[in-house]
C-alpha positions as CSV (number, residue, x, y, z in Angstrom):
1,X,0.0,0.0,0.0
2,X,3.0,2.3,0.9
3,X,4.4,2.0,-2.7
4,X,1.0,2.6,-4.5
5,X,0.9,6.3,-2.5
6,X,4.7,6.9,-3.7
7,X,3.4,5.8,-7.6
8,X,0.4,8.1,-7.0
9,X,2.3,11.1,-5.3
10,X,5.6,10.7,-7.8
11,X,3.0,11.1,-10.9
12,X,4.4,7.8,-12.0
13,X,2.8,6.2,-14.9
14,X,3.1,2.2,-13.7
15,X,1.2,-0.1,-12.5
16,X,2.3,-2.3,-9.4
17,X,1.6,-5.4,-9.6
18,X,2.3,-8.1,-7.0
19,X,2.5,-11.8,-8.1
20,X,0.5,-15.1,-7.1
21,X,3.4,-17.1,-5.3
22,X,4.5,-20.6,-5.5
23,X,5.3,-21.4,-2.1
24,X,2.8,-21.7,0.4
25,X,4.4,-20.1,3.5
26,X,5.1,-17.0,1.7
27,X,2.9,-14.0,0.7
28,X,0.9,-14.2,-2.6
29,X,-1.9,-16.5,-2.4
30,X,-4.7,-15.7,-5.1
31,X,-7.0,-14.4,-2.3
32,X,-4.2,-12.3,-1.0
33,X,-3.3,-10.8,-4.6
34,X,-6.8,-10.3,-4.8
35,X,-7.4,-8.4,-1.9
36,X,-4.2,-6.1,-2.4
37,X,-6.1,-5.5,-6.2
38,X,-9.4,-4.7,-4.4
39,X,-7.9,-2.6,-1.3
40,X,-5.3,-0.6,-3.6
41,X,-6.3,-0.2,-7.0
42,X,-3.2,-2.3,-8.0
43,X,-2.9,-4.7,-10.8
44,X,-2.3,-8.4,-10.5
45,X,0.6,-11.0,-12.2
46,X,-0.8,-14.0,-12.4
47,X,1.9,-16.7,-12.4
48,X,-0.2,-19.7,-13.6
49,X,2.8,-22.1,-12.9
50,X,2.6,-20.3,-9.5
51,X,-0.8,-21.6,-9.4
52,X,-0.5,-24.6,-10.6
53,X,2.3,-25.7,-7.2
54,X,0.6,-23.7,-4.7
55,X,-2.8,-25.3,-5.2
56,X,-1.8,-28.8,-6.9
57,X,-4.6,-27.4,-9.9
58,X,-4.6,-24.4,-12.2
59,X,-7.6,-23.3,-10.1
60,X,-8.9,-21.6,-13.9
61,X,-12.1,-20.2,-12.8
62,X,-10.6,-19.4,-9.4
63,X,-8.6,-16.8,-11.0
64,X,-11.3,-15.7,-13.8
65,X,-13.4,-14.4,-10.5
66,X,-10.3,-13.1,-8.3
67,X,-9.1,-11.6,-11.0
68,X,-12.2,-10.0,-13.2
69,X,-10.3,-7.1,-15.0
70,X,-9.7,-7.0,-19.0
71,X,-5.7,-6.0,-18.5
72,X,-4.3,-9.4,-17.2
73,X,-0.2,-9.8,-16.6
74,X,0.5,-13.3,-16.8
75,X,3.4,-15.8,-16.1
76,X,3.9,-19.0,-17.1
77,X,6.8,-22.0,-17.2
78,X,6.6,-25.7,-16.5
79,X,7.4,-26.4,-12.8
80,X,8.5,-28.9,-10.3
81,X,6.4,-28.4,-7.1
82,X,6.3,-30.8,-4.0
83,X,4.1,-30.1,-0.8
84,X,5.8,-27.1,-0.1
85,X,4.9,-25.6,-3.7
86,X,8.0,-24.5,-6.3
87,X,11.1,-26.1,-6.2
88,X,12.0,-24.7,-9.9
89,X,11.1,-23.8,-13.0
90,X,11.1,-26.3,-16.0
91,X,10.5,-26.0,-19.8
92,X,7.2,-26.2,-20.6
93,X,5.5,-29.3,-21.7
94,X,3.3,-29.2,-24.9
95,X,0.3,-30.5,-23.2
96,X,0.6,-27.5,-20.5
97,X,0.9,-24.9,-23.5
98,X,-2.3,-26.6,-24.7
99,X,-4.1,-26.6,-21.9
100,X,-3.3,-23.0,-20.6
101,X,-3.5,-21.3,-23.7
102,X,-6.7,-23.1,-24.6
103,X,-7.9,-22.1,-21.6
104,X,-6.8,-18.1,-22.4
105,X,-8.0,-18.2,-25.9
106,X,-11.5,-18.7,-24.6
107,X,-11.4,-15.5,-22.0
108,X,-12.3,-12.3,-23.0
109,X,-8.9,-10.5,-21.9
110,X,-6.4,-8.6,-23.5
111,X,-2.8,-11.0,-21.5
112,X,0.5,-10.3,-21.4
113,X,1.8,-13.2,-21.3
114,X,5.6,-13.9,-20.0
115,X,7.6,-17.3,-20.8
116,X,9.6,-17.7,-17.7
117,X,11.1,-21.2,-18.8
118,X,14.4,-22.0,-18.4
119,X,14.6,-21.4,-22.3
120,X,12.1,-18.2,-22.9
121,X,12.7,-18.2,-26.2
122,X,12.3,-21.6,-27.3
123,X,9.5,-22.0,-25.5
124,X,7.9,-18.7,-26.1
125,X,8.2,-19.9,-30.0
126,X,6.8,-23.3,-29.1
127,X,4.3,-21.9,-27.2
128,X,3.0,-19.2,-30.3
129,X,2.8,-22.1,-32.9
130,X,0.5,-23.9,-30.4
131,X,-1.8,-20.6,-30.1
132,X,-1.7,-20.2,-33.5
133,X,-3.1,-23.8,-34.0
134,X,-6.0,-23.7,-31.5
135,X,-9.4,-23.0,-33.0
């Protein structure tokens, strides 16, 4: 809350946005990131790989009602998670691209959406020829 008064004060033109966490014991769950949005006027990153080792699920319509505005900041990577949540990030699978971006192509958003693989680029690449193939 402190930083969004500095942004506001400073004339800044940025938007804050804090970021759904992987590991449990730490700040970030979706119904924290969505109260700092709803509290502060803040945006929201929305690490679906985050999501997907925190809650053991992608939690899809979880995040379409948390998160309800038309701007949407997302990250994504395959991940290795355990009961504590992340352990790392992994190249993502083609089954994950599928299903995630299946999943976005059907919302109503304008995303932003980040690779954060250990290889961005090849999987950013791999991940725009799958877009490009869903109907």
């Amino acid at each position: 809350m402190e930083m969004m008064k500095v942004v506001k004060k400073k004339g800044w033109d940025v938007e804050l946005c804090p970021e759904v966490m992987g590991k449990i014991n730490v700040f970030g769950s979706i119904n924290e990131v969505e109260d700092l949005v709803r509290e502060t006027g803040c945006g929201a990153c929305i690490d679906v790989a985050h999501v997907l080792a925190r809650y053991d699920r992608y939690e899809f319509a979880r995040l379409e009602k948390a998160f309800n505005m038309k701007d949407w900041h997302l990250h994504f990577s395959g991940i290795e998670y355990g009961e504590k949540g992340e352990r790392k990030h992994l190249v993502v699978e083609v089954e994950e691209w599928e299903r995630v971006l299946g999943w976005l192509k059907g919302l109503n958003k304008d995303v932003v959406l980040i690779c954060e693989s250990p290889d961005p680029v090849g999987d950013s690449v791999a991940g725009l020829g799958i877009w490009g193939g869903l109907d």
